[in-house]
N, C-alpha and C positions, 0 to 999 in steps of 0.2 A: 453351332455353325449356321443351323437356321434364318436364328435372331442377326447374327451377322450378315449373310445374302440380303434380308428383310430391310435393314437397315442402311445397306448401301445403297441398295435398289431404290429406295424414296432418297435418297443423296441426288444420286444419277436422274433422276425422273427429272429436278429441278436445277440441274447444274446449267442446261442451257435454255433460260426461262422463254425467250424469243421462241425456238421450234417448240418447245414443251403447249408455248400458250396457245402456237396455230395447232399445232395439234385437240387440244382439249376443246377450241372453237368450232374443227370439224367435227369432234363426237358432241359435243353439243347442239350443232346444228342438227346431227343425226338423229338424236334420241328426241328434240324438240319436234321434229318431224315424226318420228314415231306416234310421240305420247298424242300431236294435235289429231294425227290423221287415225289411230286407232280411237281414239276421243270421241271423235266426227262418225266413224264407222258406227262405233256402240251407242252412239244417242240415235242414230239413222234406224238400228237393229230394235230398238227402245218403241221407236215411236212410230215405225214402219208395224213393229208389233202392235203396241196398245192400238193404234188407230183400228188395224184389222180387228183385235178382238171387240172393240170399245163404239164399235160403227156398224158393224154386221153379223159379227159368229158370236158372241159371249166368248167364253173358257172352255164351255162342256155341252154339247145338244146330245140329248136322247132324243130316239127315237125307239118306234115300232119295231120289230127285230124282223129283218129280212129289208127294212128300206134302204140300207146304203147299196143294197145288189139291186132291187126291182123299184124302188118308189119312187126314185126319179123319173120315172118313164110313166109310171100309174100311180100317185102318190095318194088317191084315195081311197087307196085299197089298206094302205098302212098308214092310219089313222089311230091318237092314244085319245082313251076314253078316261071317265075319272081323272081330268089334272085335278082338280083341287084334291084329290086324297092321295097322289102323288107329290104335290109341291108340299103339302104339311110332312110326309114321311121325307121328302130331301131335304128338307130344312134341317135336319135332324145331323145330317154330316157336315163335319165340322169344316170349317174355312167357306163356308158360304153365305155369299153376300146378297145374292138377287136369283129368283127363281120365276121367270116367265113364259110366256108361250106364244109359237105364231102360228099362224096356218096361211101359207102361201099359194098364191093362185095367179093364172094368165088369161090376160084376153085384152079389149080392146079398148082407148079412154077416147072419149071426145067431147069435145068443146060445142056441136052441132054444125060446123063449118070444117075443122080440122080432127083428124081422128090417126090416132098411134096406136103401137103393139105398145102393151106395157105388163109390166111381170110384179106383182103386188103381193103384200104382206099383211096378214092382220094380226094387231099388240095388242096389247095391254098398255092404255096409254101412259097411268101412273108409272110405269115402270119404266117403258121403252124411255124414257127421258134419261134414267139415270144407266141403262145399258148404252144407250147409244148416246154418251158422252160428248164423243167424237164429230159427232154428225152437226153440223153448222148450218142452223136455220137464218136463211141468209134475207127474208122477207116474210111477214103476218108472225104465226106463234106456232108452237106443235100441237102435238093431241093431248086434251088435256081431261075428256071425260069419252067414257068409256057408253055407249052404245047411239052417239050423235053421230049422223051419217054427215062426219067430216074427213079431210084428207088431206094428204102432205105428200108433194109429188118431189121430184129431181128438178132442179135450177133446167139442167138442158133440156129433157122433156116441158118445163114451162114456155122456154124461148120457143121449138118446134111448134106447143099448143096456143101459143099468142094467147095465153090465157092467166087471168089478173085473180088475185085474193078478193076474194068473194064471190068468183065466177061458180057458177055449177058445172061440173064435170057429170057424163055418164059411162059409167063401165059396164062393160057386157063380158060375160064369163059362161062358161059351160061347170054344170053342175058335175059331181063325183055320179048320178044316175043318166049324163049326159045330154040334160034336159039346159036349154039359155035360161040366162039367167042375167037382169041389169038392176041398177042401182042408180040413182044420182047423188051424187056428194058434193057438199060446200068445198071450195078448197079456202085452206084455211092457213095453208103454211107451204113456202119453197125453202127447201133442201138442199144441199153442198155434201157430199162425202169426200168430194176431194178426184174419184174415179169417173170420168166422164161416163163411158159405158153405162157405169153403173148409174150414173144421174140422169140419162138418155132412157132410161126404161122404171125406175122406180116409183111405185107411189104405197104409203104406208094408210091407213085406214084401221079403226078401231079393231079388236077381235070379231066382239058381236055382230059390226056388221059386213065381216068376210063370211062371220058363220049364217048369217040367214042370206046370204049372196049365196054359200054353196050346200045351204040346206043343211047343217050337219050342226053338232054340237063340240064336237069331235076336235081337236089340234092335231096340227103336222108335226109339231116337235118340240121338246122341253128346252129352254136355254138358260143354262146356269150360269152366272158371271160371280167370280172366285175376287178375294180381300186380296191375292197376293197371285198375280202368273206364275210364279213359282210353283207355288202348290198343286199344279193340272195334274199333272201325274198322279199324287201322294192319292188327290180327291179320287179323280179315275180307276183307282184300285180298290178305294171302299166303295164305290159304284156297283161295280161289278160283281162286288161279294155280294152288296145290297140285293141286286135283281138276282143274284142264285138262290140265297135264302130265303127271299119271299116268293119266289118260283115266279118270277113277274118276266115277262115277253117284250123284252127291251132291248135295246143296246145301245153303244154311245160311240161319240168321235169327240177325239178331243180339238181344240183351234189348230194346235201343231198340223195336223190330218188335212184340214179343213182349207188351207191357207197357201196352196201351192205359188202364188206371186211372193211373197214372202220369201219361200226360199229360193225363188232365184233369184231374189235381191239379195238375199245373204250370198247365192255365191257367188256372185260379181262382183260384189264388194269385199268379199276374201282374197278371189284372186287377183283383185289391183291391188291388196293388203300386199299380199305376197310379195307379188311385183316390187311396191314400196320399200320391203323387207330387207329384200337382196341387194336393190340399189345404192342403199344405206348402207348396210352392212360390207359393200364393194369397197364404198368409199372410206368408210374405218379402218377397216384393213388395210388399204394401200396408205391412208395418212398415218395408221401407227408402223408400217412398215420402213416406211420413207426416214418417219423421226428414227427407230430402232438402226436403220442401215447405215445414216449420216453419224449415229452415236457412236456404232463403232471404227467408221474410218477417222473418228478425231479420238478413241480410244485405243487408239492397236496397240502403243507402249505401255498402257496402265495394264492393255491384258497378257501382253508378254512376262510384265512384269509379277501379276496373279501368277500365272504359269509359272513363271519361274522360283517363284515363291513356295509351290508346291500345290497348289491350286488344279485340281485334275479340271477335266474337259466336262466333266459331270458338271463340276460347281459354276464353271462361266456358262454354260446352259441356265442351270438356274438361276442364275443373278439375269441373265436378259429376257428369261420370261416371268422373272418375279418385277421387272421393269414395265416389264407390257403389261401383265398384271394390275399392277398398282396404276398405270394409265387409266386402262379399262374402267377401276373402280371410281377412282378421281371423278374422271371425265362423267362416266355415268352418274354417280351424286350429282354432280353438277349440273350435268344435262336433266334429268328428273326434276332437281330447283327450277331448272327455268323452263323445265316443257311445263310443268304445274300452275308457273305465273304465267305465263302463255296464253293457257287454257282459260284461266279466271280469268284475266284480263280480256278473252274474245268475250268471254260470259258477260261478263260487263259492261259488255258494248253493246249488247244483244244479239249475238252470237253471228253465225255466216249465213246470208240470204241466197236459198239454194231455189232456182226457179223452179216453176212445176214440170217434172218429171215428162217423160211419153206418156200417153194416156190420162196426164192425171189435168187436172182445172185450175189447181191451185200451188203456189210455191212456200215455202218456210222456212224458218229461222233458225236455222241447226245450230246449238252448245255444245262444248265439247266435254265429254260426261270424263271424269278423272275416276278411270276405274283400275283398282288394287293390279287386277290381273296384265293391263296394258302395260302400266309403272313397271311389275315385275320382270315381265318379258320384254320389256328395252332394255332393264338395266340387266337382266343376265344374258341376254344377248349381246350387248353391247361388252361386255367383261369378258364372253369365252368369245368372241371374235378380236376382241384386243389381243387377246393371251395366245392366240393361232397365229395371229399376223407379225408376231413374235419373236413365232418359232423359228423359221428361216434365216433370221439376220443374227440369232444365237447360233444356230448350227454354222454360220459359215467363220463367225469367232471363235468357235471350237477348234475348227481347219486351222486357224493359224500359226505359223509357227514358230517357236518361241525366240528363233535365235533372229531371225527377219522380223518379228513385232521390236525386239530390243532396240536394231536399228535402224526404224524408221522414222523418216523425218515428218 
């Protein structure tokens, strides 16, 4: 009896090709609208992430243990001693790709005419290239040897300092014993991370000479950058075994932690998802409703005649939501085909040119990433919203009855 309902039901789906095909045009526009704009979300989620880790946090920083409570306020009080016999022992856990260090410091740059706050970094030049990815040397070159007093400031800090590659800069700092403390450095590289703010106060400088800028030998913090984002977590847990078993005075934050813009970009852009979700989803429902309700007022004799044939009110429920059903799926396949060619075809073009954000300098090129779990939640969203909007226009052919379905005209 199954195989029968089953079998009428895709009869019925196609007996009236004209509503059948606006119908499958509305769930396809639906689902093409899903797949683009969740697409769009998850490449935005992608690259809003990599840029953060890939431009300023790594994966994983350790620190001195007690600096995420007091070291932002005195951070040379929790200072790590021995990195190289720390970076040889972290190398050691698996899924790691780069292991460097900075030691961060503030105070004041100037050109001898023009002078700024500025909030400073010292790397590891060889390294800092392949952590900071991300980071868009927009004029001269980076750092590219380690204890040459040179420097790489923010694009917007350069325009404020009207100051050119090859100019000398002097910075002036206060020591961790609170003694001043300056430097002059070549600049040698401007900078783009994309965050004004952040390009309005930055300037990068080798390790060595942060460390004899603030007298110390010492680093603010380990920064591990991991083969796969995935893995933060997995890594983070043999971390922490790590520093129990060696009794070592450490502690860590993973990017996740570290990364608060982030997550309020994901949740804005969840809750327009949302938004997006329900709209869609309104609109399937009332067009698989409309097709289902017009089916049966040009069906009332066929279902009189079910009935009368012996056909209980159970079985005409199932035949109109094994109808809606079979839409949902239709339509979904289908919508899936063509949100997919959609997608590649924006890819193809090179994707949607999204201006620069609040805050940020720069605008980009968003693709829309074809991911398993978007495909899946349109198409089973799109089937159990078919199969609900259904339900209504089956219960009211249940109502009817049979001696007034026989003859109607």
């Amino acid at each position: 009896m199954r195989n029968s309902f089953f079998i009428l039901a895709l009869r019925n789906v196609f007996r009236n090709k004209r509503r059948t095909t606006i119908t499958f045009l509305a769930i396809i526009s639906g689902m093409v609208g899903l797949i683009v704009f969740g697409g769009f979300v998850e490449y935005s989620f992608w690259g809003l992430r990599e840029s953060t880790i890939r431009s300023e946090l790594g994966h994983i920083q350790v620190y001195k243990k007690g600096y995420s409570e007091k070291g932002i306020t005195n951070p040379s009080k929790y200072l790590i001693s021995d990195f190289q016999k720390l970076e040889e022992l972290l190398y050691k856990i698996p899924y790691v790709e780069l292991i460097t260090a900075r030691l961060s410091f503030s105070g004041l740059i100037s050109t001898g005419e023009n002078t700024l706050i500025c909030k400073g970094n010292g790397v590891i030049p060889e390294k800092e290239a392949r952590l900071a990815s991300f980071e868009e040397i927009i004029e001269g070159e980076g750092l590219f040897e380690e204890g040459k007093e040179e420097g790489v400031i923010g694009c917007e800090m350069q325009k404020s300092l009207g100051a050119k590659i090859g100019d000398y800069l002097t910075i002036l700092t206060t020591t961790p014993s609170g003694m001043m403390n300056a430097v002059d450095i070549k600049l040698v590289g401007i900078a783009r991370s994309g965050a004004k703010d952040y390009d309005s106060v930055f300037v990068k400088l080798p390790l060595s000479v942060v460390q004899r800028l603030s007298l110390t030998t010492k680093v603010e913090k380990i920064v591990i950058l991991l083969d796969k984002t995935e893995h933060t977590e997995e890594v983070a847990q043999r971390l922490n075994l790590l520093f129990k078993e060696k009794g070592l005075d450490l502690e860590l934050k993973t990017w996740h932690e570290l990364a608060p813009f982030y997550h309020a970009v994901v949740r804005l852009y969840n809750g327009i998802f949302r938004v997006v979700k329900v709209i869609i989803a309104i609109i399937v429902l009332f067009s698989i409703a409309n097709t289902m309700t017009m089916s049966i007022f040009e069906r009332v004799k066929e279902i009189g005649t079910l009935r009368a044939i012996g056909t209980k009110r159970t079985g005409i429920l199932k035949l109109f939501l094994w109808e809606g059903f079979l839409i949902g799926v239709i339509g979904a396949v289908l919508g899936m085909i063509t949100g997919v060619l959609v997608a590649l075809g924006i890819n193809l073009c090179g994707g949607i040119y999204i201006p620069p954000p609040p805050a940020m300098t720069k605008g980009y090129n968003a693709l829309i990433l074809v991911v398993p779990g978007v495909l899946w939640y349109s198409f089973l969203s799109t089937v159990v919203v078919a199969t609900i909007s259904a339900f209504y226009p089956a219960m009211r052919a249940t109502r009817l009855s049979i001696v007034e379905s026989l003859g109607h005209n």
